[in-house]
N, C-alpha and C positions, 0 to 999 in steps of 0.2 A: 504494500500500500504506500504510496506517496506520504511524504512528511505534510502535512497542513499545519505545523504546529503554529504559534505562533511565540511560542518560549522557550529560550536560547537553554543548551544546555549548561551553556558557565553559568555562575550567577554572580550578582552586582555586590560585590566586594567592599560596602561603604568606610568600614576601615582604613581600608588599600586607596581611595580614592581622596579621604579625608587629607592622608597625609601628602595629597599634594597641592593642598590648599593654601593660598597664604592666610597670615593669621589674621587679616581684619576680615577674608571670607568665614576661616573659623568662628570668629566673633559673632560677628552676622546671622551665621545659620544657628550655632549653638545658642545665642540668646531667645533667638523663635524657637528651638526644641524645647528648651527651657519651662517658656512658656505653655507653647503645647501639651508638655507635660504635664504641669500644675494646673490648668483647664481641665485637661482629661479625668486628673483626681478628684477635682470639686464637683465636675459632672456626675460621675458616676457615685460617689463615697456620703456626699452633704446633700437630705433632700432641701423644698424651699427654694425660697429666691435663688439663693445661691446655686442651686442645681441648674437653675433656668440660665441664670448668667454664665456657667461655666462651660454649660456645653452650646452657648454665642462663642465665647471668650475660644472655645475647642475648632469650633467653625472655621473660625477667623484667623485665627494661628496655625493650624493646617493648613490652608492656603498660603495666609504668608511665608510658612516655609518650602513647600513647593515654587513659592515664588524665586526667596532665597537659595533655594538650594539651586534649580534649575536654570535658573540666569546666571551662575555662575560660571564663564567659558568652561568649555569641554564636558562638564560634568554631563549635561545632556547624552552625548554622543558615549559614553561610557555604560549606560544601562541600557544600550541599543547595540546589535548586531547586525549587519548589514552583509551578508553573504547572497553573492547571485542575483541583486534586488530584494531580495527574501530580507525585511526586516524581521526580527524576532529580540525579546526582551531578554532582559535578564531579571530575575528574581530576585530579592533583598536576598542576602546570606541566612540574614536571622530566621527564614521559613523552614530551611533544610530542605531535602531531598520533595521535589517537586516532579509529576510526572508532567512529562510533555505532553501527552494527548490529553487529559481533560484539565490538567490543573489542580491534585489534588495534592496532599503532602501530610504529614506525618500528622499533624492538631489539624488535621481539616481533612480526612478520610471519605472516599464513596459513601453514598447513605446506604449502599448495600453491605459497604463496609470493605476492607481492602487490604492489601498489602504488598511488599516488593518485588515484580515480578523480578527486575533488574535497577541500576541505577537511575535509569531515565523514565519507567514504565510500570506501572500499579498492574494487581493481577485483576482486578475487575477489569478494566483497559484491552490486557490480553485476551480473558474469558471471555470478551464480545467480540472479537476480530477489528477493534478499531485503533489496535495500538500504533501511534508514529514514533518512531525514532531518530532522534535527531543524531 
């Protein structure tokens, strides 16, 4: 069967990319994490007001850092693979082992429920004949 995937087998290294930031991009993006952070806690952890404003405050901070981080020369072109035309992504590090035909991975499993066929490939994936391997 032909690859359709659209998710790169490496995956996006933000570590490895971090460190080739300079430091006011460091600043920049880490104060929006920062943020994002302590929004996402008050959202979910404090009901009341405060629940309401923090998952605004979670909104608005996630986007800013999308903003931050992606306007950053190169960084774009780093979590994108471009082979033969074929773009295909890369996955945060922090998911782990992610199957390329549906997309599923270790905290987020088939609802039929699943597991490794290989590196790249869930065995629900395989048991249907829809596996792609990149």
């Amino acid at each position: 069967m032909a690859d359709a995937s659209n998710i790169s087998p490496a995956p996006f290294d933000g570590a490895t990319v971090w460190a080739t930031l300079s430091p006011e991009e460091q600043a920049r993006i880490g104060a929006v994490a920062l943020e994002l952070a302590v929004a996402g806690a008050i959202a979910e952890y404090l009901p009341g007001p405060a629940e309401r404003a923090g998952a605004e405050a979670q909104r608005l901070a996630r986007k800013a850092l999308e903003t931050a981080a992606l306007n950053v020369d190169g960084i774009d072109r780093k979590w994108v693979d471009v082979v033969g035309g074929t773009s295909r992504v890369r996955i945060p590090s922090l998911v782990g082992r992610v199957c390329l035909t549906c997309g599923c991975s270790q905290e987020d499993p088939c609802d039929e429920g699943c597991g490794w066929h290989d590196a790249v490939t869930c065995t629900a994936c395989v048991g249907s004949g829809e596996a792609a391997h990149g």
